[in-house]
Structures are given as structure tokens and as C-alpha cells.
N, C-alpha and C positions, 0 to 999 in steps of 0.2 A: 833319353829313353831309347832304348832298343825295340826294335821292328822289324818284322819279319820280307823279306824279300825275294823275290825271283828271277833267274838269268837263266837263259838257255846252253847248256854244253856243247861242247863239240858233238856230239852225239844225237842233238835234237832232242835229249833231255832236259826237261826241267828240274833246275837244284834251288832246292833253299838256303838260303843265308842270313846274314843278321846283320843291318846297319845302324846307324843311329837318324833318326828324321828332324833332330833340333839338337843343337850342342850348347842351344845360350840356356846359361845359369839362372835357376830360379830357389827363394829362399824355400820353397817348398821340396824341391826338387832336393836342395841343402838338405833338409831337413831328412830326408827319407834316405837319404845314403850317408847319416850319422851313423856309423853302426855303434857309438860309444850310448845313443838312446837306446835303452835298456827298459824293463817294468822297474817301476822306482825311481827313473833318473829324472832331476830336477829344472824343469826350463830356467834360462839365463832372462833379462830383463830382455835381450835382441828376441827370443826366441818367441817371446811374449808378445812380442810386437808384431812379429810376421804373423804370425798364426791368427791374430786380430785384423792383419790388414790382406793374408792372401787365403788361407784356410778357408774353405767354404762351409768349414761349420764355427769355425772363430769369433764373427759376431752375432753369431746365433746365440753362443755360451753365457757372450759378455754381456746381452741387451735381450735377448728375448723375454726371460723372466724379467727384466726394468718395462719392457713395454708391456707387456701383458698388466703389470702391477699401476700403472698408470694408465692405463686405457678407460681408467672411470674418473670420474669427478670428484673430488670428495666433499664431504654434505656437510657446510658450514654453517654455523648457528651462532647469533647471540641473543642473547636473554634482557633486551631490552626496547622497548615502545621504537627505537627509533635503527632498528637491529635490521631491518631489509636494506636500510641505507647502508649502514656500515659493511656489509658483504659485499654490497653493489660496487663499492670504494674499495674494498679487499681485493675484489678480482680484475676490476681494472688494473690495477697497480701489480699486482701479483702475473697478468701475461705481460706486461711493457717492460719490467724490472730488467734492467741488463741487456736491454733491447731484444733478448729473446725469451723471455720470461723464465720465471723459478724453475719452471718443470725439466723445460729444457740444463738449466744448469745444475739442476739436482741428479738429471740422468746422466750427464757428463760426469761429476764426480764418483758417480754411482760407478759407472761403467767400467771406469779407468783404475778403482780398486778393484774391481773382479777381473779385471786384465792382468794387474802386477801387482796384488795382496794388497796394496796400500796406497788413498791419494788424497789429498788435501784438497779443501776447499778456502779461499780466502776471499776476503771481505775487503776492498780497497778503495781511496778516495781521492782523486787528483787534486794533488798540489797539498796532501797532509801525507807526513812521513806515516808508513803502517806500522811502526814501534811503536808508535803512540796507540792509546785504545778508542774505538769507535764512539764520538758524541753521539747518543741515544737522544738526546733533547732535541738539538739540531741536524738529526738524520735526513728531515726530509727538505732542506735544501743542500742535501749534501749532493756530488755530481760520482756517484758510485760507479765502482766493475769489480766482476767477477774473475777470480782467475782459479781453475783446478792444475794445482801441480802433479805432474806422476813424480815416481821415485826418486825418479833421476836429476829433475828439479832440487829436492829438499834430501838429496844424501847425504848420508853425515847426522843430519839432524834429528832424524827418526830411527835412529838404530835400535832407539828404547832401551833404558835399563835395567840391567842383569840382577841388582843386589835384591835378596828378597826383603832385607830390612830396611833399605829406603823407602819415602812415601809415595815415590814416584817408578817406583816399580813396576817396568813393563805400562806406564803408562806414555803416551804423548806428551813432551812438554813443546816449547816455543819455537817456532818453525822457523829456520834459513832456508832460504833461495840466493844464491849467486852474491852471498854474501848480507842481504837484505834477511832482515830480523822482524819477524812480523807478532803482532800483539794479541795473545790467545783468545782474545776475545771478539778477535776478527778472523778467525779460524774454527775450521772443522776437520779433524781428521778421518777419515772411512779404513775401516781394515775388512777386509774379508775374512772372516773367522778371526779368530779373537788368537793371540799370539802364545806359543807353547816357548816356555824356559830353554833358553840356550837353544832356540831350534833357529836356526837360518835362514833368510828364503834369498835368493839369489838374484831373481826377480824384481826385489823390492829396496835390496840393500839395508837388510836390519835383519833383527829379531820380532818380528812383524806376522800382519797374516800371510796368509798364501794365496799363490793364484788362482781362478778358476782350472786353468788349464792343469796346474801341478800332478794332480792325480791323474789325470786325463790325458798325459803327454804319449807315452805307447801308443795308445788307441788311435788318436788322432794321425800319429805317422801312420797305422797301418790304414788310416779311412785314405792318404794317399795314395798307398798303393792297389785301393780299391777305385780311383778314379784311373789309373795307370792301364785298369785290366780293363775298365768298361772302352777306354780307348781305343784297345789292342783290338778288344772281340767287335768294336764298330769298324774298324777298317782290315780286318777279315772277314766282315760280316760279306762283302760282296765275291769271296774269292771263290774261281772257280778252279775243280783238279780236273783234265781231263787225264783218261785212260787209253791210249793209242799203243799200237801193237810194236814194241820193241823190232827194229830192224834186224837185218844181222852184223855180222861183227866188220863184215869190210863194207864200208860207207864212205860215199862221195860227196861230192861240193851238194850234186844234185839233189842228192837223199834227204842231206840236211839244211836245204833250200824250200824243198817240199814238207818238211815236219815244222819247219818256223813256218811257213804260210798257214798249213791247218791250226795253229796257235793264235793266229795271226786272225784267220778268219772267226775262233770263237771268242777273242777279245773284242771283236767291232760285230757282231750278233746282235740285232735288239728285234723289238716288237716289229711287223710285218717283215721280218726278214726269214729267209727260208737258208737252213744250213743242212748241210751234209754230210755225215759220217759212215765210218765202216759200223760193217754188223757187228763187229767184235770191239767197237768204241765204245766209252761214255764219258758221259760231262755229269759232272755232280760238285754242289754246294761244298765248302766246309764243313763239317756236322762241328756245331757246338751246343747242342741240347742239355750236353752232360755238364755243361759250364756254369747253367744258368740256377741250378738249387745250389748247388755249392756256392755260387759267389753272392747270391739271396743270404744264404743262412750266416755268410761271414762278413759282410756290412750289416745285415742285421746286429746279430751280434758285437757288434765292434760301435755301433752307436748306441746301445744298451750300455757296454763297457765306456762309452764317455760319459754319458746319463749320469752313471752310478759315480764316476769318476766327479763329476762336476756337481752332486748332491741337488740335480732337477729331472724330472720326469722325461722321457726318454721322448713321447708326445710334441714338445717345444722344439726339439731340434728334428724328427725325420719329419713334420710337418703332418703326421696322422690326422684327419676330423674327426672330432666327435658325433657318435650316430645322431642324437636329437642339440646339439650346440653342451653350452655347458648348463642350461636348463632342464639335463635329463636327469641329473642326478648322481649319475654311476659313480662306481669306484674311481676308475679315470679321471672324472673332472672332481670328483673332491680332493683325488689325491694334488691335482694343480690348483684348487682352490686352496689347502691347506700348504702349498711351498709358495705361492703371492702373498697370503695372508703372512708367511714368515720374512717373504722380502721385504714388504710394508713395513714392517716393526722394524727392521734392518736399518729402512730410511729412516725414520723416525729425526734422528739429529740434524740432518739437511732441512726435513719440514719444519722445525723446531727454529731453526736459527732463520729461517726466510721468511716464517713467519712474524716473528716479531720487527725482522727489516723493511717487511710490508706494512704491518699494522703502524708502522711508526708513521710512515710516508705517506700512506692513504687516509690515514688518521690523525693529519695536521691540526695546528690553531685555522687556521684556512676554512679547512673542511668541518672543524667545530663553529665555526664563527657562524658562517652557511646554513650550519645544521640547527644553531641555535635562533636566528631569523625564519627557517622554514617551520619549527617545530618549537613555538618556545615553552610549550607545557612541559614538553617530554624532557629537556635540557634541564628547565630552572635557572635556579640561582648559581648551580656546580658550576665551579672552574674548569677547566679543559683538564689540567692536572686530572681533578677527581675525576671526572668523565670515561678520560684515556682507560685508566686502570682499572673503572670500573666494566669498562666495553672489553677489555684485554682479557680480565677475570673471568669474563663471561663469556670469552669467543673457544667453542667447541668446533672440532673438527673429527671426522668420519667417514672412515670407508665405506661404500657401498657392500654388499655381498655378492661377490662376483659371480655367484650360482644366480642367473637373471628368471625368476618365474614368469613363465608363460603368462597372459593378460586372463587366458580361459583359466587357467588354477588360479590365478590370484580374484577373479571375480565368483569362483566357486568359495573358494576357503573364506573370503569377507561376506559371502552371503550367509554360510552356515554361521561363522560369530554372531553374524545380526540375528539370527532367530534364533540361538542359545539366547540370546543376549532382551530379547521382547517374551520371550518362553518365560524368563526369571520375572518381566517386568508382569506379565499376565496374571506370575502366578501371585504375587504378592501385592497386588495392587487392590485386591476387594478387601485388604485387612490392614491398609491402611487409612492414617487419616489424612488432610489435605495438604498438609504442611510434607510430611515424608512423600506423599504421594506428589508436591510438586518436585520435591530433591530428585525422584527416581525416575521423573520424565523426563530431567534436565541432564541426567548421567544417561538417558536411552538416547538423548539425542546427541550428548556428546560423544557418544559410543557411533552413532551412525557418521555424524560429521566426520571421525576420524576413517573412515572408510574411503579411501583414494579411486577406489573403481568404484563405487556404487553410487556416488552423489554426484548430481551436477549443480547442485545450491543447497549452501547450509539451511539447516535446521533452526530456527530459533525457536527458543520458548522463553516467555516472561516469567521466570519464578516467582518472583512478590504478586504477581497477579494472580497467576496460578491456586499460589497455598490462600489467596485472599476468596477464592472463586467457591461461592456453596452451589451445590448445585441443586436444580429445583427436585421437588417431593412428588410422588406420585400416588392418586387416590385411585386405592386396590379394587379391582376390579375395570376400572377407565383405561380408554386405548391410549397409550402415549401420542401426545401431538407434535409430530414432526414438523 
């Protein structure tokens, strides 16, 4: 990087010149005196890799959308009597998995296809070759690991095919690494964007998806050369130009003895110290004022041009807050509500395959044996077989809605339901008879029960009592007896 400098002349002039203040190479530095990077031009798999491991907006790209899209839990269910156990057994198993749980290796794969368009996920078991396909019956003493390959692992194998009348066209078939053949059914492949006919990516080594970086490679050299300037303008920031009165043209040792001293003395100048100049001197700052919109408006702009480049809200990477959180509503946060909600779907086949690797594992003969001694109404007669599949069938899973309402709106809006909702009951309850009129107590109080801010103990009503209940008669004109 070149820097600005100062030496004194023969003259007792001060002249500027230009050195360099570091000559050691860096991939960044590489990268920004590419002049062959062009708008357009496609990163290499290396180039892919720096800019993930020295770019300071590089793992921003490749993980901020993965973290924001995990930062909630998701809201698991199954639909049977003994369904809090089985979750309870789902999540234990699901953070130990791999020794550092699903999540973690789902944003590994995740992350490393938004790096280099494309990366596999494998499914492995020490001391069974991975050609063969994963036992589902004996999964859960199997002794598992995870491995995510990037490109460069499985090249070759993923180049994906070209013919449009094969069946396998442009799809993933069976993965190499280092010669090892692994069995589809212990794989995942992840692409970043879905792969275009005869297109290239260089990155990845196939006909595959593309980087996040791809469209976003210009921008990113020019966010370089905007760290470059904020350097330059910090270590000018402290310079001073003094204005001293030209001597005349024949000058001595003396002259120029006495003009380095007064230089001399406004470099060692600080607070309580008293300095002295001519009337016709000054000392004055650098003016860089004019610097500071202009290099505003072109970092700005130039992380907007990654944003748009990298298809996520421009928010994730300059680090903006939103005015009330993402609970306010605005355009802004839906607009990053609506690109997590698309990376979720994204994931989808990572949750999908760990899913049923957990359920397998947490949901032993073991842990039915267990379940069937602590619970034996709920089990029966069922075998574990029918059990598994029927608990499987039934296990839902669900994102939260990342837009979090406030505790004061959500205790506002389930208040007004409850009194729509006793308004309905009021009005139709003098023209019923006792049987509908206990049905419609039993839907007001399951209507209140399902209210999460407003209860702090369920509601019960006895129906059969209820519709069985006459109530007493009153003789017209007598005071009722409370």
C-alpha cells in the first residue's frame, strides 16, 4: 500500500513523496491488484476461500442469513398420549449428535455451499464401508460422523449431467472423495441456486450452482479499496502543514538549521506547552471534510451493490438496527423476514435427513421398552415397529415467525378474541337448550384455555354434567335467593 510522506529539502522545505509502509503480501491485497477482476468476472474456488477467510464482509455473506435463520427453535410436535416424551428424546439426541449437534452441522454444509455453489453432506459409520447403504434398523447403535465435503473433496463427481434426455440430468448422482464411493442414501447434496445448462462455475468444479460471492466479486474488491482510504485518511488524520515565510535564495547551513528546528519544535508541541511563531506563520490540520460524503456515499453504495449481488438485504451485512427490533413490523424487517423464511425452505433437506437420523436413535427398542413400563395404556399391545412409524408419521416440525410480537400486543389482540368470542357466547346462549348450551361453554373455555398470555390455569367444564344440569324455576314476582 502506498503512503504519503515527508522529508525536509535542502531549502528547509518540506516535500511530499510516496512510500510503501508494508510490502508483505496479502490475499486481499492479491485480490485488489487483480486488474483481470472485471464486472462479470467469475471467482476461482482459491478466490472463494480468501474472501471467506480474510474479507470482512466474507462471513458475513456466507453465514449471517444461516444464523439469523436458526436463531429460533423450531416447534416440534407429535400427535400422541406419550408425545412430550418423545420430543424430550428428540432434542437430547438431536444437540449430542456428531458431538456437536445437527444444527451445527447443518450450518457447516449450509455455509460451505454459499461459499463455493456446492457441498455435500455425508452420513458415516466407523468400521462399515460408506458404499454400502446406511442400516435404519440398527442406526442407533451405530458409532456415527459427519463429514461436509466442499468441491474440491468430491471433483469429478459432481460435474452433473449435460444430456437433457437422461434421467439424470443436471441431477447429483453418487459421490467420490479421494477415490471412496459413498452410498446415496448417506448423502446430501446442497447447491446454491439450482444449476443453469452448460453454465460453469469455477468455483465449484461442475455445472452446478454458484457462489454467493459470484455476482458480488467487483463490489467486494472495491469494499477493499474502501478499507485502503479509511487507512490513508487515519494516518493523515493527525498531519499538520505549517506556512513559514520562504527565505531567500542564498541560504546557509544556519538558515537551514533554524527552519528544521521550528519544524522541529511544532512536531513535539502538545497540551501545556507554549509555542511561538511569526506573524506571518500558520499551522493548520489537513482539511479532509470533502472526503468524508464522498467515501460515505461509495461504501455505501458498494455494500447495497454486494446485497443485491449476494440476493440478501443490504441490513445483514452493514449491520443497521432496526428502530423497534423485528417486532415493529416495517418493510425492512419483512423484507428479512421473507429472505430467512426462503433460506429455511433452502434447508429443508439437511432437516429432513437429520431428522429421521435422530428419530431413529432417540427412538430406540431401549427407549420404547422404557416408555412402554412407564406408560403402559398409552403403548398397548403395539410393537416398537408399529409405534416407531406411527410416532414418525406424526412428528411435525415448525418455524417460529421471526416477526416476535411484543407481550403488550399479543395480551391486547387475545383479549379482544376473548370477548368477540363470550359476545357470540352471550348472544346465543338465552335460545339455547342445555345440551348446546353445554357444547358452547366447552368451545368458550377451550377458546380461553388456548389463550397463552391470558391464563394462568386451565378452565375446565364437565360437559355431561353440564347438559345434565336443569336449572331451578323461579316464582314471578319472588326475589331470587342467592
Amino acid at each position: 500500500m502506498g503512503i504519503w510522506s515527508t522529508q525536509a529539502d535542502g531549502g528547509g522545505n518540506a516535500t511530499i513523496g510516496i512510500g510503501s509502509r508494508s510490502t508483505i503480501p496479502s490475499p486481499l491485497m492479491k485480490l485488489l491488484e487483480a486488474e483481470a477482476i472485471q464486472p462479470g468476472s467469475e471467482p476461482s474456488y482459491q478466490i472463494c476461500k480468501d474472501l471467506y477467510a480474510y474479507h470482512p464482509l466474507g462471513n458475513k455473506m456466507a453465514t449471517a442469513s444461516l444464523d439469523l435463520a436458526q436463531s429460533q427453535k423450531r416447534e416440534l410436535s407429535v400427535d400422541s398420549p406419550v408425545g412430550d416424551q418423545l420430543i424430550q428424546a428428540f432434542w437430547r439426541e438431536w444437540k449430542r449428535i456428531g458431538r456437536v449437534g445437527a444444527d451445527a452441522i447443518i450450518h457447516n454444509c449450509m455455509k460451505q455451499s454459499r461459499i463455493y455453489g456446492i457441498a455435500s453432506l455425508v452420513v458415516g459409520e466407523r468400521g462399515i464401508d460408506p458404499a454400502h447403504p446406511l442400516d435404519m434398523d440398527n442406526l442407533h447403535k451405530a458409532d456415527l460422523y459427519f463429514t461436509v465435503l466442499d468441491p474440491l473433496n468430491t471433483a469429478g463427481s459432481l460435474v452433473l449431467n449435460q444430456n437433457p434426455n437422461d434421467p439424470d440430468y443436471q441431477k447429483p448422482e453418487a459421490i467420490r472423495a479421494g477415490g471412496q464411493v459413498y452410498h446415496p442414501n448417506r448423502t446430501v447434496v446442497m447447491m446454491n441456486e439450482q444449476p443453469l445448462y452448460i453454465q460453469w462455475s469455477n468455483s465449484a468444479f461442475g455445472f452446478v450452482g454458484r457462489s454467493v460471492y459470484q455476482r458480488a466479486l467487483y463490489p467486494l474488491k472495491s469494499f477493499v479499496q474502501t478499507m485502503i482510504t479509511d487507512d490513508w485518511i487515519s494516518w493523515k488524520a493527525g498531519l499538520l502543514v505549517t506556512k513559514f515565510e520562504a527565505p531567500g535564495s542564498t541560504l546557509d547551513q544556519r538558515v537551514r538549521n533554524f527552519f528544521a528546528f521550528k519544524r522541529e519544535q511544532v512536531q513535539s508541541a502538545g497540551t501545556a506547552n507554549v509555542l511561538s511563531i511569526g506573524t506571518t506563520d500558520s499551522i493548520e490540520s489537513l482539511d479532509l471534510k470533502n472526503i468524508k460524503d464522498a467515501l460515505e456515499f461509495a461504501r455505501t453504495n458498494i455494500i447495497k451493490n454486494i446485497a443485491t449481488g449476494a440476493d440478501m438485504p443490504a441490513l445483514l451485512l452493514n449491520q443497521e438496527t432496526l428502530a423497534s427490533g423485528f417486532a415493529d413490523g416495517t418493510e425492512d424487517a419483512k423484507q428479512i423476514v421473507r429472505h430467512i423464511d426462503k433460506v429455511r425452505a433452502e434447508m429443508q433437506p439437511l432437516y429432513g435427513i437429520m431428522d429421521n437420523i435422530v428419530q431413529h436413535r432417540a427412538w430406540s427398542p431401549d427407549f420404547y421398552e422404557a416408555l412402554k413400563a412407564s406408560h403402559p395404556a398409552a403403548i398397548g399391545s403395539a410393537s416398537y415397529e408399529a409405534c416407531f412409524y406411527d410416532w414418525q408419521e406424526a412428528f411435525e416440525s415448525e418455524w417460529p415467525n421471526l416477526l416476535v410480537e411484543p407481550d403488550s400486543l399479543a395480551v391486547e389482540r387475545e383479549a379482544k378474541i376473548l370477548e368477540s368470542c363470550m359476545a357470540i357466547f352471550d348472544t346465543l346462549s338465552p335460545k339455547m337448550d342445555q345440551e348446546n348450551l353445554a357444547d358452547a361453554a366447552v368451545w368458550l373455555a377451550d377458546v380461553a384455555n388456548a389463550r397463552k398470555m391470558m391464563k394462568s390455569n386451565p378452565l375446565l367444564i364437565d360437559r355431561d354434567a353440564m347438559a345434565a344440569y336443569t336449572p331451578p324455576t323461579t316464582i314471578a314476582g319472588a326475589e331470587p335467593n342467592f
